[in-house]
MITORTOR-394107 format. One record per residue (C-alpha): residue in three letters; x, y, z. Coordinates in steps of 0.1 Angstrom, whole numbers, padded with zeros to 4 digits, always signed. Each point is the difference from the previous one (the first is absolute). Example, Ala and Ser with C-alpha at 12.3 -4.5 7.8 and 13.67 -1.06 7.14 Angstrom:
<pts>
ALA+0123-0045+0078/SER+0014+0034-0007/
</pts>
This chain:
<pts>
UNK-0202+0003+0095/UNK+0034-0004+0016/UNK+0026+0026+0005/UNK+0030-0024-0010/UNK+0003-0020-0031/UNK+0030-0022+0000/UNK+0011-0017-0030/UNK+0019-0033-0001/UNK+0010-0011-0034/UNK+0006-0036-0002/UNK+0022-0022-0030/UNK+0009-0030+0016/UNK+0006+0007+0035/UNK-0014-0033+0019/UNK+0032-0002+0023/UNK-0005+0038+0014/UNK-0040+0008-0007/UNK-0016-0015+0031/UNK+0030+0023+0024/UNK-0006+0034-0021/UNK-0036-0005+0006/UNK+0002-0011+0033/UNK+0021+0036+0009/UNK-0028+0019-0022/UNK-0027-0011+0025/UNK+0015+0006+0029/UNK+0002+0037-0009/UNK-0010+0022+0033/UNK-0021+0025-0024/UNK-0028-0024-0010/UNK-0024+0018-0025/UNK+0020-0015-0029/UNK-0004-0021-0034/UNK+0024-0024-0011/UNK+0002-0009-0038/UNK+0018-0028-0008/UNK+0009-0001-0035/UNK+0008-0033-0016/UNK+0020+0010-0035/UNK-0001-0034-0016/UNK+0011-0021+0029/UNK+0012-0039-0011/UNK+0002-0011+0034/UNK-0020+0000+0033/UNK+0000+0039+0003/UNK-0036+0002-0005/UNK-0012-0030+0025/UNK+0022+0019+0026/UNK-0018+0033-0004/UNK-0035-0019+0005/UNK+0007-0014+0031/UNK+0003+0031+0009/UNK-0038+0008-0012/UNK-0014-0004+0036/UNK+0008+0034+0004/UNK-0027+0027-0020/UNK+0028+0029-0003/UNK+0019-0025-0027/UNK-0008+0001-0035/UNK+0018-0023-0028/UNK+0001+0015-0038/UNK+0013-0025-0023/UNK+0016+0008-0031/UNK+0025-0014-0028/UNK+0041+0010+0007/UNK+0000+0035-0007/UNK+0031+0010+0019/UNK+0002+0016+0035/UNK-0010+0036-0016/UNK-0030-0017-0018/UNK-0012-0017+0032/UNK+0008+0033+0021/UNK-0023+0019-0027/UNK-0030-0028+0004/UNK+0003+0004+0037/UNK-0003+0038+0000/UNK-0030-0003-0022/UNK-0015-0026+0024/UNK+0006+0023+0028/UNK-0025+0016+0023/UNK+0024+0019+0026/UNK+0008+0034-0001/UNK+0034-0009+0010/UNK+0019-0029-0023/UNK+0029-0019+0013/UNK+0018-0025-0013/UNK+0020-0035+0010/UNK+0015-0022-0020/UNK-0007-0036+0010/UNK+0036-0009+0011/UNK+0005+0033+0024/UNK-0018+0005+0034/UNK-0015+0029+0019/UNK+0003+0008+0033/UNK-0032+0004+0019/UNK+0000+0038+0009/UNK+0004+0005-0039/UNK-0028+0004-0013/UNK-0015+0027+0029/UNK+0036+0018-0002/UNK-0008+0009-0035/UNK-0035+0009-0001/UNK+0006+0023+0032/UNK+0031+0019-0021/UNK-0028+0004-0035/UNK-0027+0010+0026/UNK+0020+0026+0019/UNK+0021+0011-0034/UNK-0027+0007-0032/UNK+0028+0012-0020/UNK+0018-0035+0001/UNK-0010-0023-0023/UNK+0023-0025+0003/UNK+0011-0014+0036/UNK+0026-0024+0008/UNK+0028-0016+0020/UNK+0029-0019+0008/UNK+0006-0036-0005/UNK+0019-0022+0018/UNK+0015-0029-0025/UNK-0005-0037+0006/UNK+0015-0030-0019/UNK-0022-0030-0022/UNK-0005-0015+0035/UNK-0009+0025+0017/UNK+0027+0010+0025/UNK+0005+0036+0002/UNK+0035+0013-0013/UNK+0018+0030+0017/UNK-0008+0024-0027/UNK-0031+0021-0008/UNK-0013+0025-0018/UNK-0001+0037+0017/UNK-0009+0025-0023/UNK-0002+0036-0003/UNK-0035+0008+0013/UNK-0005+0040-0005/UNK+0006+0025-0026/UNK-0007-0026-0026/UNK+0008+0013-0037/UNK+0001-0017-0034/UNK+0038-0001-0003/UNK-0003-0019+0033/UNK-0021-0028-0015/UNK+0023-0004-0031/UNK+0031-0001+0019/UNK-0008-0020+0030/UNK-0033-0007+0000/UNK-0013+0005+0037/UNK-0031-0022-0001/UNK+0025-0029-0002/UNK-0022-0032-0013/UNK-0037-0001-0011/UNK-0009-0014+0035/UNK+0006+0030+0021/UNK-0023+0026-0020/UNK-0037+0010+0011/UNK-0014+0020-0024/UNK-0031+0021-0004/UNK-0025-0011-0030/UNK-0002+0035-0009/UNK+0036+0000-0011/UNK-0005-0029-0022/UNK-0033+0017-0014/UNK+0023+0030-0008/UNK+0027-0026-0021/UNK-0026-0028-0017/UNK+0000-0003-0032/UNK-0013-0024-0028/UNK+0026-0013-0025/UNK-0022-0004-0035/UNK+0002-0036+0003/UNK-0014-0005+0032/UNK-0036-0007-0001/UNK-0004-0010+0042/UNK+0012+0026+0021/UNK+0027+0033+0008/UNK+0037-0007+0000/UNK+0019+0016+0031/UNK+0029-0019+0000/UNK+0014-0004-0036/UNK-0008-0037-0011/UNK+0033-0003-0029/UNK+0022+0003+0030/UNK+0010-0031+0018/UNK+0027+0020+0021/UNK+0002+0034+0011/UNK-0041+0002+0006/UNK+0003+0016+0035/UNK+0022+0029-0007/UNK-0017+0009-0040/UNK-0031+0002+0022/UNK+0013+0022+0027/UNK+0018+0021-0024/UNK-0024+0005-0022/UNK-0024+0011+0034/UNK+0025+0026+0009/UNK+0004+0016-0031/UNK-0038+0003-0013/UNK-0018+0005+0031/UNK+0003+0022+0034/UNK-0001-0032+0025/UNK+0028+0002+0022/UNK+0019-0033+0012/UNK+0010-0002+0041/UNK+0012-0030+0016/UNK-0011-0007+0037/UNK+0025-0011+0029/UNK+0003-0039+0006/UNK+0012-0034-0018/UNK-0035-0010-0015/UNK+0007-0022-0024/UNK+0021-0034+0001/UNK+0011-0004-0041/UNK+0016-0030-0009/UNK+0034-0002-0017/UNK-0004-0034-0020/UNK+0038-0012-0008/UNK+0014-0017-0030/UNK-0025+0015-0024/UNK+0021+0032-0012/UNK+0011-0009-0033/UNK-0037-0002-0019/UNK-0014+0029+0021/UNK+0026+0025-0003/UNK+0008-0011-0037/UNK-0034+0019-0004/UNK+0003+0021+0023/UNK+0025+0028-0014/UNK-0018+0004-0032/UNK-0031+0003+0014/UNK+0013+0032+0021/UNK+0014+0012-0029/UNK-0036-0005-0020/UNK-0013+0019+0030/UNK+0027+0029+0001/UNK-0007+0003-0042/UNK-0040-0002+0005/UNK-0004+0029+0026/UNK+0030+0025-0011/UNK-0026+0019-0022/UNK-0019+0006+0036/UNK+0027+0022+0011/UNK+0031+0002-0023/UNK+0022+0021+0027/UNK-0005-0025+0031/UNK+0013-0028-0022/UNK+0026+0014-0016/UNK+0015+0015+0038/UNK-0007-0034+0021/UNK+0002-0029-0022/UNK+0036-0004-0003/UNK-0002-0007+0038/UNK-0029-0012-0001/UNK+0016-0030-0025/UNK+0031-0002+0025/UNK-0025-0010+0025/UNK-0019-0022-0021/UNK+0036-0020-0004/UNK+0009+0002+0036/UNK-0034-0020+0010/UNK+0006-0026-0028/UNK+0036-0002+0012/UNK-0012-0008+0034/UNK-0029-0023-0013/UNK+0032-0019-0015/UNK+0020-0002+0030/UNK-0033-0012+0020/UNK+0003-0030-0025/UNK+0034-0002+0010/UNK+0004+0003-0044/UNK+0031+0013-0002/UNK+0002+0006-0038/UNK-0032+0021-0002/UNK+0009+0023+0032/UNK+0035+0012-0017/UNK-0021+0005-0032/UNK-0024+0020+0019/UNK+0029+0017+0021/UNK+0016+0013-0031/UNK-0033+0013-0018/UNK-0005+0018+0036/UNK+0030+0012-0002/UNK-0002+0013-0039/UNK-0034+0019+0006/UNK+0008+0022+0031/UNK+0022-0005+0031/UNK-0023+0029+0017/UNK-0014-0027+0023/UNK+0029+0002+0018/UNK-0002+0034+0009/UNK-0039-0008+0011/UNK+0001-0034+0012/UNK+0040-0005+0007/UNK-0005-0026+0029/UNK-0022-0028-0026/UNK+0024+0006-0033/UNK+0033-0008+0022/UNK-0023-0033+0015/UNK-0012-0009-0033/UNK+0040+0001-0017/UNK+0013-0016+0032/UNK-0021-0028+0000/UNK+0007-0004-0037/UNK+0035-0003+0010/UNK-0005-0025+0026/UNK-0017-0021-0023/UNK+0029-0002-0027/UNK+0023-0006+0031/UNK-0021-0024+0020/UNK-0019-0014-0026/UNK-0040-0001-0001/UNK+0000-0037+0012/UNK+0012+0011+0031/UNK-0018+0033+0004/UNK-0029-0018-0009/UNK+0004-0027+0031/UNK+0012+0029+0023/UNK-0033+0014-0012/UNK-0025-0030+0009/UNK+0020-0003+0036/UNK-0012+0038+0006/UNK-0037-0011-0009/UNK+0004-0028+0020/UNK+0007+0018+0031/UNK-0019+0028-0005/
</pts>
């Protein structure tokens, strides 16, 4: 029985499969799994995950599209580990991942859930100057609502018991447990990590290092975060009844935040329009984040301002010159 299971759900991702892959085997820990689950794919997803069948630790679960949750949930139920990671099929890990995070659960048995930074990466590839470095210790609840540490459903490694503790069966389904909440199509990560640290004891701690390479894709903001904000707001409305008084004192700013990181989605897409919209819904709910984070809410107005000034056509080749050289 391996130690690690890693789950890679896969919908449509031929042009980034075979490289996800690729960095899963090279992992320096070794007594792992891989599940590769294909959630309906239309194109040459599941061809690319066989040629990859050489290798005896990769298993491939087929199912029809049920959404990254749904394929998350067949995954875990596939799984054999003791420990359950997860990469989506368009991020990367870096090799000294995997062993990182089963060192931090073996040495820590009251952390069930372990993860890392991420540094970001365009469609192509090419690494951008930003990352993700979260707040590793003293992990609470409020934390996850507001500014969600874990960062993106690549960088968490996660004990099975925790999602033993949090499985449950919807009356409708007739396969297997739900972990992840199937009706949401955004907002899966953080209902499932809230939902951990408010009905169970498991404690979330991040581990030192960049371990995780997430890709940014540009240009497809409008569709996503059309859905994105209501689905947050589902979550905030289905969990309040779990603990009435952390909601009502955190999600003000918690909303603010929510805003801020559409705002910046926006400006990423150089979509001028949508990042004012967000800017003045961030600025309506709370402007507490700039007491907390005052250096990233003056960046995120200034650049705002710089694209009404210098237009987004021109921020947006200033922007490719950058990638180019870098």
């Amino acid at each position: 029985m391996p130690i690690a299971s890693i789950i890679v759900p896969s919908f449509n991702v031929s042009a980034t499969l075979a490289d996800t892959l690729t960095a899963l085997f090279a992992q320096t820990y070794a007594d792992f799994e891989i599940i590769v689950v294909d959630d309906g794919s239309s194109d040459d997803t599941l061809s690319i995950a066989e040629g990859f069948g050489d290798d005896p630790r990769l298993r491939i679960v087929k199912q029809p599209n049920r959404g990254l949750a749904g394929a998350r949930n067949t995954g875990i139920a596939e799984a054999k580990g003791t420990y359950i990671g997860f990469c989506d099929a368009d991020d990367l890990w870096e090799p000294t991942k995997l062993a990182a995070h089963v060192a931090h659960l073996n040495a820590n048995p009251k952390v069930g859930v372990s993860y890392a930074g991420s540094r970001l990466m365009y469609d192509n590839g090419a690494l951008m100057k930003r990352a993700q470095k979260p707040l590793l210790k003293g992990i609470t609840a409020a934390h996850i609502l507001k500014r969600n540490p874990i960062g993106n459903g690549s960088a968490p490694v996660i004990r099975r018991a925790v999602f033993d503790d949090i499985a449950y069966r919807p009356k409708h389904e007739r396969m297997r447990d739900w972990f992840f909440d199937e009706t949401f199509r955004q907002s899966e990560d953080i209902e499932c990590w809230l939902r951990i640290a408010l009905t169970t004891r498991w404690q979330f701690e991040g581990v030192e290092g960049l371990l995780t390479r997430y890709r940014i894709s540009q240009g497809g903001l409008s569709a996503g975060t059309d859905k994105q904000f209501p689905a947050w707001e589902r979550m905030i409305e289905k969990l309040t009844p779990l603990a009435p008084g952390i909601f009502e004192e955190h999600t003000p700013i918690a909303r603010a935040y929510q805003h801020r990181y559409l705002c910046r989605r926006a400006i990423s897409d150089m979509d001028v329009d949508k990042a004012k919209f967000w800017a003045a819904a961030w600025l309506g709910a709370s402007k507490w984040t700039f007491i907390e984070e005052p250096r990233k809410s003056m960046e995120t107005l200034l650049a705002i301002g710089a694209m009404g000034i210098i237009g987004p056509k021109t921020l947006r080749g200033l922007s490719a010159l950058r990638q180019v050289r870098s």
